[in-house]
DRENDREN-281748 format. One record per residue (C-alpha): residue number from 1; residue in three letters; z, x, y. Coordinates in steps of 0.5 Angstrom, whole numbers. Layout:
<rs>
 resi resn    up  east north
  NUM  ala     Z     X     Y
...
</rs>
This chain:
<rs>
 resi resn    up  east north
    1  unk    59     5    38
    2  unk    64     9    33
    3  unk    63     4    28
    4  unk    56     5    28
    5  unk    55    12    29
    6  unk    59    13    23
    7  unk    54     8    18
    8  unk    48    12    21
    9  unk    51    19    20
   10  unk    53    16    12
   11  unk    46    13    11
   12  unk    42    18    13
   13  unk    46    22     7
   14  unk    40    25     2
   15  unk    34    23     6
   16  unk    29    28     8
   17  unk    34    34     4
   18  unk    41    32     9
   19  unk    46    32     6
   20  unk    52    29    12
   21  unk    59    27    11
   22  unk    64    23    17
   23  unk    70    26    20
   24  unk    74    20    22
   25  unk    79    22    27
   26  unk    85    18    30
   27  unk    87    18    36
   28  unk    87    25    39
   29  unk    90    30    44
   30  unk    90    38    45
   31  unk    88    43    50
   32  unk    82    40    54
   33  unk    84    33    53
   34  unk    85    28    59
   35  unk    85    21    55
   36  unk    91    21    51
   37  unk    95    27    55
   38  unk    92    25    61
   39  unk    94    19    62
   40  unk   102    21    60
   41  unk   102    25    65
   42  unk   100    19    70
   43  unk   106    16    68
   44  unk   110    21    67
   45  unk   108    23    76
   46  unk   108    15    77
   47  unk   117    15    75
   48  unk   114    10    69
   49  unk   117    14    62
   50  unk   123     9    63
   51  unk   119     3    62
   52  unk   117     3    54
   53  unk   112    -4    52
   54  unk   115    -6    45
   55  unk   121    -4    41
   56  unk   118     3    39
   57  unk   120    -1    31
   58  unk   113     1    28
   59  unk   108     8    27
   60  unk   102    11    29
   61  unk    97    17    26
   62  unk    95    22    32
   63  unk    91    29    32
   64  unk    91    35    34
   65  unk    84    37    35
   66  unk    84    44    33
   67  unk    85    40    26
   68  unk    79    36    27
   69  unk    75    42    29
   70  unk    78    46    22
   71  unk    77    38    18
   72  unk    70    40    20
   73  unk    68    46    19
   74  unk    71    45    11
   75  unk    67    40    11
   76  unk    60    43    13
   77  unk    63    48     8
   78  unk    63    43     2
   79  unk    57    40     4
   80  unk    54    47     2
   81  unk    58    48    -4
   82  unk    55    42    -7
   83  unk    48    44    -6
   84  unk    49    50   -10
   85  unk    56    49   -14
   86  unk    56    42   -19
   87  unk    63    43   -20
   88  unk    64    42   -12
   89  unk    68    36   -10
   90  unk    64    31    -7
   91  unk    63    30     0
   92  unk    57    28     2
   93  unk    56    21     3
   94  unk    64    21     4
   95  unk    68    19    10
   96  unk    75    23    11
   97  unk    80    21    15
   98  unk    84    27    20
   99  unk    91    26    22
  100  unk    97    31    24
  101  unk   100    27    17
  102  unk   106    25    21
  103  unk   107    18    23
  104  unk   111    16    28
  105  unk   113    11    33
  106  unk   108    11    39
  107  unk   114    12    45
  108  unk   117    17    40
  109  unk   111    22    40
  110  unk   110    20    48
  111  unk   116    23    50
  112  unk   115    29    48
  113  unk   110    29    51
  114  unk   114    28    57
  115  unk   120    32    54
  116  unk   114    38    55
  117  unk   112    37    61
  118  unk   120    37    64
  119  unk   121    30    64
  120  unk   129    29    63
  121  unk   129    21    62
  122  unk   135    19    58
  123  unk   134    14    52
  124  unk   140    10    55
  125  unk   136     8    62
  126  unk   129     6    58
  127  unk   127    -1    59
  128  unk   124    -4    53
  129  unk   119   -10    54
  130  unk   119   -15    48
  131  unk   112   -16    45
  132  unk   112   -24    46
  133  unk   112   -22    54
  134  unk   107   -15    53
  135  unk   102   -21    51
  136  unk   104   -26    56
  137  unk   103   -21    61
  138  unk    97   -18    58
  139  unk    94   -26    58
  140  unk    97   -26    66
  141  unk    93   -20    69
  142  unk    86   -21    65
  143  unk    86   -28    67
  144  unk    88   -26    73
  145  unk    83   -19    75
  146  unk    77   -23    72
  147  unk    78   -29    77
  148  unk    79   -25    83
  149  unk    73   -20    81
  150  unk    69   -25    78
  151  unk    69   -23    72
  152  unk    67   -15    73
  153  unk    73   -12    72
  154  unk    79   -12    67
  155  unk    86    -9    69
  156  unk    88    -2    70
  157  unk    93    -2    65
  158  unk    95    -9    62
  159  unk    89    -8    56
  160  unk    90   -12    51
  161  unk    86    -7    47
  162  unk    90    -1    49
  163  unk    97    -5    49
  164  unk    96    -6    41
  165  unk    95     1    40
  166  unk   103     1    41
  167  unk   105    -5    38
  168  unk   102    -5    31
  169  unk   102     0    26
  170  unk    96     5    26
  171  unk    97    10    20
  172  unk    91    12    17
  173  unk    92    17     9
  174  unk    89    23    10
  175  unk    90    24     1
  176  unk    82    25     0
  177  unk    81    30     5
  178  unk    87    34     3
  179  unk    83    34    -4
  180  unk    76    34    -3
  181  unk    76    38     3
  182  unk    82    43     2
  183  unk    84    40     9
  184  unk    92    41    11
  185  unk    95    41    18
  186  unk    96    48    20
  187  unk    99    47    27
  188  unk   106    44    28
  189  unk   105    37    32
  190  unk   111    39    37
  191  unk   107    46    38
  192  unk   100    43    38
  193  unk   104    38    44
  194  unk   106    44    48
  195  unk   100    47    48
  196  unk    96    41    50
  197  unk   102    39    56
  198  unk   101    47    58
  199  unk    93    47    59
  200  unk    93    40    63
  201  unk    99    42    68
  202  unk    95    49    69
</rs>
């Protein structure tokens, strides 16, 4: 559905006088959101921040979402520059990808999360499960939600889809929007991250 929504917004880019452009943002968290944060905190209430899928060995891109909110207003501004200005960095007709621009591994970033939340789980009693066995495991509980559900139902947690967002490198450059957009990150991702925790536990 993202994928298409994105193709309609930059399609319809110069038809009937609209000039658009797209946001591409990564996986986002903030105040207001219960997704990312939201579900940390399960975790983190379920006694689970000592069992890491995965050796922790690759990077993912994350965003806080007042940056996407500050990337769209930048962008809105350069479709209007580009109206009036032919000097103007082009944007419409232009996809941007958003990102804190610090890449870090999936665990790392979640257990700040935590860390912001109180949670003083020591490094030393996480518990980390081998990819081989993550995928064996996910292989397991589809096979075996589908067969006792007939099929309407997938596991809670064992998604194939969501335990690849921790085991492979998601890292996305943000280089375009940087110089198009005048985009920067303008909240440190460990404040962004305690401001996000403090709306949740409130």
């Amino acid at each position: 559905a993202k994928a298409l929504g994105d193709q309609l917004v930059l399609e319809a880019n110069k038809r009937n006088g609209i000039r658009t452009a797209c946001i591409r943002p990564t996986a986002m968290y903030g105040e207001g959101d219960r997704q990312m944060v939201g579900n940390m905190m399960e975790v983190l209430k379920d006694g689970q921040t000592n069992v890491w899928m995965g050796y922790n060995d690759i990077e993912m891109d994350v965003v806080y979402v007042g940056h996407v909110a500050r990337a769209e207003l930048l962008a809105a501004k350069g479709l209007l520059a580009g109206i009036t200005d032919p000097n103007a960095s082009k944007v419409d007709g232009e996809a941007f990808n958003i990102t804190d621009d610090n890449p870090s591994p999936p665990w790392t970033f979640f257990r700040i999360i935590w860390e912001a939340a109180g949670d003083k789980t020591p490094l030393s009693s996480v518990w980390m499960i081998p990819p081989w066995l993550v995928f064996f495991m996910i292989f397991v509980a589809e096979w075996w939600t589908w067969i006792f559900t007939l099929g309407k139902h997938r596991p809670k947690l064992l998604i194939k889809e969501r335990m690849e967002f921790i085991l492979y490198t998601r890292t996305y450059s943000i280089k375009k929007a940087r110089e198009r957009l005048g985009f920067r990150p303008w909240v440190d991702q460990a404040a962004a991250v305690q401001r996000s925790v403090e709306w949740h536990l409130k």
